[in-house]
C-alpha positions in Angstrom: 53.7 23.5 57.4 54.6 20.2 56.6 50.4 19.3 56.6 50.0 22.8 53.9 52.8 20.9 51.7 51.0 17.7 51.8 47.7 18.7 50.7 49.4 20.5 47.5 51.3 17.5 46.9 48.3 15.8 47.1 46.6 18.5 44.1 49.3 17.8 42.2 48.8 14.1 41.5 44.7 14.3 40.8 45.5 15.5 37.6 41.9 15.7 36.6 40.8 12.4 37.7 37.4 13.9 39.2 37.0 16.0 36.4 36.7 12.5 34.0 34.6 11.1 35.9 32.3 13.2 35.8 31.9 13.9 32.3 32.2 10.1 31.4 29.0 10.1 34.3 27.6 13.3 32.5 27.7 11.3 29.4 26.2 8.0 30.6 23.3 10.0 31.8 22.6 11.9 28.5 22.7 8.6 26.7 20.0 7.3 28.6 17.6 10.5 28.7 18.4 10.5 24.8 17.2 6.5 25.0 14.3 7.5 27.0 13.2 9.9 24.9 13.1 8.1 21.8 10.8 5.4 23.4 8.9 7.9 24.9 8.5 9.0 20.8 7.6 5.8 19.8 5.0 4.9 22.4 2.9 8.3 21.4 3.3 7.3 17.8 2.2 3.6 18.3 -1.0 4.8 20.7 -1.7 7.5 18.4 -1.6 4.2 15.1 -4.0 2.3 17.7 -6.1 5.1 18.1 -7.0 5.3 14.6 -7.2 1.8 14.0 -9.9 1.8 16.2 -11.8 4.5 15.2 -11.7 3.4 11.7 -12.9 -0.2 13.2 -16.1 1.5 14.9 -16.3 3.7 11.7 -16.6 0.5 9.5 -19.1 -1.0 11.9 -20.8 1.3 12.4 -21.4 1.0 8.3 -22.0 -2.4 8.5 -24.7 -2.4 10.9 -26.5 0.4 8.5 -26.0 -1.8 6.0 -27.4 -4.5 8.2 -30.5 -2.4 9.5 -31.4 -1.3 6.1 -31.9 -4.7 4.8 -34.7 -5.6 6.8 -36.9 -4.7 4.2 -39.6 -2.5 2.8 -43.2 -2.5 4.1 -45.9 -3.5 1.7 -49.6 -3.2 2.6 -51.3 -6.4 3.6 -53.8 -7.3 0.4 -57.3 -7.2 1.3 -59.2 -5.0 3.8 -56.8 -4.3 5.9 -55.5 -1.1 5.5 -53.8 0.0 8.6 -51.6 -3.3 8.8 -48.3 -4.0 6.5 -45.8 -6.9 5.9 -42.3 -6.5 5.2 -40.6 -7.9 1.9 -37.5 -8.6 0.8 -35.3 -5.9 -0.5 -35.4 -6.1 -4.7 -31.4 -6.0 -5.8 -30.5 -3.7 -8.1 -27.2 -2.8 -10.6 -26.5 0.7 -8.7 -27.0 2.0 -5.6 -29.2 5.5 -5.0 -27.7 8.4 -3.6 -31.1 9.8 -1.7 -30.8 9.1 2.2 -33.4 6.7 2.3 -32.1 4.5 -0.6 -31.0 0.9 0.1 -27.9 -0.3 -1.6 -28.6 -4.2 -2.4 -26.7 -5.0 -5.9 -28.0 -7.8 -8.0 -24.4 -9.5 -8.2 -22.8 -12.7 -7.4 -21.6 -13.0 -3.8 -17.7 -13.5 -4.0 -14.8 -13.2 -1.4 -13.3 -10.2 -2.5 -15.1 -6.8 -1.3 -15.2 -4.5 -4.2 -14.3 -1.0 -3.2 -12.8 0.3 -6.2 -13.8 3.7 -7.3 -16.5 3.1 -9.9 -18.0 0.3 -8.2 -21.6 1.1 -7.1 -22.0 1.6 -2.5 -23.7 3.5 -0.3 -22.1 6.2 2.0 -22.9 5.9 5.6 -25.5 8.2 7.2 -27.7 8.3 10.0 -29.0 11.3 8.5 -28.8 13.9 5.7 -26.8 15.9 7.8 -24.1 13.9 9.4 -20.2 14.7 8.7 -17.5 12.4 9.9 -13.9 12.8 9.5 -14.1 8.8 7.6 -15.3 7.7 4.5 -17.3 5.0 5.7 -19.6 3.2 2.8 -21.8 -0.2 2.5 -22.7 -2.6 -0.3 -25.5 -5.6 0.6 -25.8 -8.5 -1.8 -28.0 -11.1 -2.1 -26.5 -14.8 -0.8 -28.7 -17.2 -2.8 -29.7 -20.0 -1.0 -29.4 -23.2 -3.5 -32.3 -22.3 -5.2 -30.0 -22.8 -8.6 -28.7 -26.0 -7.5 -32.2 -27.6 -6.9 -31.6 -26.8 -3.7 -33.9 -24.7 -1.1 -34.8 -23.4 2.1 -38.2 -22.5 1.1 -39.7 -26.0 0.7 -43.3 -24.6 -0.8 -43.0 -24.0 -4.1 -43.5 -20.3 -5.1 -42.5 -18.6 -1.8 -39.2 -17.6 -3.0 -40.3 -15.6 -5.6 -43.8 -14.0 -3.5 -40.7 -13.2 -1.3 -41.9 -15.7 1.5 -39.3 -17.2 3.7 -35.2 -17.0 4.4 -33.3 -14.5 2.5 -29.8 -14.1 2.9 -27.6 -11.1 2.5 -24.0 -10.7 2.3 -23.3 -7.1 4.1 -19.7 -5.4 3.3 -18.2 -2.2 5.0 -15.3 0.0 4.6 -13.9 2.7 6.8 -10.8 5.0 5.2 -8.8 7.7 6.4 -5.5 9.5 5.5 -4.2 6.8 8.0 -5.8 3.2 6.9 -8.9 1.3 6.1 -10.9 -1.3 7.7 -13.2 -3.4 6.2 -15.5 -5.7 7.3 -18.6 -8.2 6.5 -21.1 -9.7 8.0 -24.2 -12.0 6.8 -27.7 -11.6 8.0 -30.3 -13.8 7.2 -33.8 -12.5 7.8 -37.3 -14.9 7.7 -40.4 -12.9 6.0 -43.9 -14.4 5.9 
């Protein structure tokens, strides 16, 4: 009997002690599933930022190499007998850019370091065909980069080459990629020798 009064007496003085501990462990362990989760959160949202950085990146490239391919130039028969041959020439700038597939956007403008994408300023929309849909706005201006010719300067050394469109041209090749989520734009320069 005496063991029986013991074990009561023993009851009597818990008062709760195991019941407070375990709610002050209950809360420490929701604080750090709460913690968890929220970082959980903001990893998705920074992959899912990263994912569309990228595709916007291989969106604007992918503009800038049509840009890039479509400066090569045009083909121009050969004069004399020779029918079945032709030459390329440089592409002839002009003040807008057509909106038929097979146009090439080269503007007759100064090169500078800003891009000009504003809305009324004349590009071309990327499109491997006439067909093509993507979920980007993905467009391309080329410009002409003068090569000193102005300044006295040249990298055609016979006179008359630059203008029977002989030798080095240079072309300044901008691209922009936009979505609901960002823009990337980019430039290259391509210089291509004609003879």
């Amino acid at each position: 009997m005496n063991n029986s009064t013991s074990n009561h007496a023993a009851h009597k003085n818990q008062r709760g002690a195991t019941l407070l501990i375990a709610l002050v462990f209950l809360l420490i362990l929701t604080t750090l599933a709460i913690t968890n989760m929220r970082e959980v959160s903001l990893e998705s949202r920074i992959t899912g930022n990263l994912i569309d950085q990228k595709q916007l990146f291989n969106a604007s490239e992918a503009g800038l190499k049509d840009g890039e391919y479509r400066t090569i130039g045009t083909l121009v028969k050969i004069p004399g007998k020779y029918s079945f041959e032709a030459a390329l020439r440089p592409v002839n700038a002009t003040n807008s850019c057509g909106t038929k597939f097979v146009d090439v956007c080269v503007l007759n403008q100064a090169p500078q370091y800003t891009q000009s994408f504003d809305e009324n300023d004349p590009v071309k929309a990327y499109a491997p065909d006439d067909v093509t849909d993507f979920s980007e706005d993905i467009s391309w201006y080329a410009i002409p980069t003068p090569g000193g010719a102005a300044q006295g300067e040249n990298e055609n050394p016979e006179y008359g080459n630059m203008a029977m469109g002989i030798g080095i041209f240079r072309y300044e090749i901008n691209s922009r990629a936009s979505s609901d989520y960002g823009e990337v734009r980019l430039r290259s320069t391509v210089s291509r020798v004609y003879n």
